[in-house]
Backbone bond lengths (Angstrom), bond angles and torsions (degrees), N, CA, C in turn:
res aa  C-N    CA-C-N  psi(-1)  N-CA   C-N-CA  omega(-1)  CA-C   N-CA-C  phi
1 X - - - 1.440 - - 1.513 108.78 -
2 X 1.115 100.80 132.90 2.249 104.13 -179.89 1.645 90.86 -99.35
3 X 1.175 120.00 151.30 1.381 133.83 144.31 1.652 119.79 -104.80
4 X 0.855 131.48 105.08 1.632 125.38 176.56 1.351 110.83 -102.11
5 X 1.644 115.68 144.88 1.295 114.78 -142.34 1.720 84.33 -163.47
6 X 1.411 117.30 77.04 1.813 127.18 172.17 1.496 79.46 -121.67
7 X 1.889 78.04 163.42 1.874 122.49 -171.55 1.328 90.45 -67.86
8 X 0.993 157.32 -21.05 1.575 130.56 -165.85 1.799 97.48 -118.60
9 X 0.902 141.45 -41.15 1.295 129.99 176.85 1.257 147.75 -87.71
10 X 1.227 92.11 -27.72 1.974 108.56 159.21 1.490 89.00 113.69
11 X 1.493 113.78 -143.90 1.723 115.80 -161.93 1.798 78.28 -102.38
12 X 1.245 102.03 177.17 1.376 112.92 161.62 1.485 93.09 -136.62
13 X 1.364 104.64 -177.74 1.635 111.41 174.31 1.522 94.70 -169.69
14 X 1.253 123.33 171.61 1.805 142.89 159.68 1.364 89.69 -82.13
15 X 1.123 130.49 -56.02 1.734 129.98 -135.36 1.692 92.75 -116.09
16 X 1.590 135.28 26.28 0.985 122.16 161.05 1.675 98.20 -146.17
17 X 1.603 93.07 132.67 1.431 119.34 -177.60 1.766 125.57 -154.59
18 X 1.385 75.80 89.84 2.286 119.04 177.29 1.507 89.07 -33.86
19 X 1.722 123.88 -55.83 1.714 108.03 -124.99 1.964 92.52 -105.95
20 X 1.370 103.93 8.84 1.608 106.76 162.12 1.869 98.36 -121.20
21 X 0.446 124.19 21.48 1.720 129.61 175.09 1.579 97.02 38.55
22 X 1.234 114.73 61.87 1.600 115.23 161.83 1.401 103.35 -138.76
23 X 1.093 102.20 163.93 1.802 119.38 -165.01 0.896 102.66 -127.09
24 X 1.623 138.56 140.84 1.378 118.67 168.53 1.040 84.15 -139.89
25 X 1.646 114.34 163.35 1.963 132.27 174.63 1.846 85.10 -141.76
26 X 1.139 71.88 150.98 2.236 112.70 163.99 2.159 83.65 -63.44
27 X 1.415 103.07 156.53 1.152 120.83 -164.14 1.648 84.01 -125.08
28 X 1.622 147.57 -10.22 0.972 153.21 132.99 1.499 134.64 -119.23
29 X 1.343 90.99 123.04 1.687 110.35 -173.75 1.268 120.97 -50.37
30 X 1.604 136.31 76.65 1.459 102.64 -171.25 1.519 122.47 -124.01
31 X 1.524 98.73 64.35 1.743 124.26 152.83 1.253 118.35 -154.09
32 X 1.300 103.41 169.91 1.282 109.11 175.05 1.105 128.90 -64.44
33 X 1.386 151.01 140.82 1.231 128.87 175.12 1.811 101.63 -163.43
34 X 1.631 88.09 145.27 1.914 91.17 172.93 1.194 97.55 -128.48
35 X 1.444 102.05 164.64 1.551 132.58 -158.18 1.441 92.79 -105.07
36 X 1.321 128.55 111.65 1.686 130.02 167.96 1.758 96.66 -19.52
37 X 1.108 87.45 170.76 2.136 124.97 143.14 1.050 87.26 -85.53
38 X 1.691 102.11 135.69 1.435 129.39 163.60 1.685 123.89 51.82
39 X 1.405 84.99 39.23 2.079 104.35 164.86 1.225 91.77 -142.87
40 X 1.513 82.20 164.34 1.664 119.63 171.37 1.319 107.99 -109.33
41 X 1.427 117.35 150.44 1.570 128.74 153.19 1.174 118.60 -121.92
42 X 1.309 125.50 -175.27 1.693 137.09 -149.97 1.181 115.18 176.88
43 X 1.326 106.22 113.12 1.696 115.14 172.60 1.410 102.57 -145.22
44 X 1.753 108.03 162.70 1.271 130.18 -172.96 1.167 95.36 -101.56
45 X 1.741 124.91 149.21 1.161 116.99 -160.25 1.963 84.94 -138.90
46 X 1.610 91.12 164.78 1.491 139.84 44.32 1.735 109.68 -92.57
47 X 0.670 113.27 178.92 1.488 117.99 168.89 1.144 110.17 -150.55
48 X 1.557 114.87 140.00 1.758 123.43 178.14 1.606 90.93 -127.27
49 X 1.305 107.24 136.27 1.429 123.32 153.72 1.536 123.91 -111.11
50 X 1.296 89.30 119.94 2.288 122.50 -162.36 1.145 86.64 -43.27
51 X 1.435 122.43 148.56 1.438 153.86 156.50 1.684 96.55 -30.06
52 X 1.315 102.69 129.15 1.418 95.94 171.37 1.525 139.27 92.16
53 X 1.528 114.70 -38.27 1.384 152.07 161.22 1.476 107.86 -56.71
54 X 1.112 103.82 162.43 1.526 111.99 -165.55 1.798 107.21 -160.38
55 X 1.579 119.26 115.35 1.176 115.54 173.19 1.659 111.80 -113.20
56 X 1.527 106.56 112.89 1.684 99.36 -175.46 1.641 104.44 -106.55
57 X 1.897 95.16 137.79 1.608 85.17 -178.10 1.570 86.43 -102.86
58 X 1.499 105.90 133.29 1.500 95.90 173.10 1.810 131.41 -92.44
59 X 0.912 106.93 162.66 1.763 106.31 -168.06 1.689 104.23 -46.14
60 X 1.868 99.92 128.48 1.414 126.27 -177.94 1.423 101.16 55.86
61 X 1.476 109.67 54.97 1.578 133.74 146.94 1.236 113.11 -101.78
62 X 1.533 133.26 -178.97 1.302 134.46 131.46 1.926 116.20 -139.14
63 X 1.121 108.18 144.99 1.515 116.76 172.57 1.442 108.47 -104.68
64 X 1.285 145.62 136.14 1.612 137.36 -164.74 1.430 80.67 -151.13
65 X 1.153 103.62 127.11 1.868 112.46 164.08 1.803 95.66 -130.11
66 X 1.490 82.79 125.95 1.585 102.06 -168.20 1.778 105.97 -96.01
């Protein structure tokens, strides 16, 4: 999955789509990834994170898998 994320268009994604009001996430995590200072994230769960991978929420973050 690519995420692209330039000044004029906002993020794009495959697996995210605003103009039908559904959200979709990967059901396995497979990179690393941290959550800013001072954001939130959101995923539909279950969720597995890949051998190896690493998700850090950092202090006065939150991660919520719904």
């Amino acid at each position: 999955m690519a995420v692209t994320i330039d000044g004029t268009s906002g993020v794009t994604s495959p697996l995210y789509n605003v103009a039908n009001c559904i959200y979709q996430n990967a059901q396995t995590i497979g990179a690393s990834y941290t959550i800013p200072a001072s954001t939130n994230a959101m995923s539909s769960g279950p969720i597995t994170i890949g051998t190896g991978f690493v998700v850090t929420v950092t202090t006065g973050s939150r991660w919520v898998i719904v």
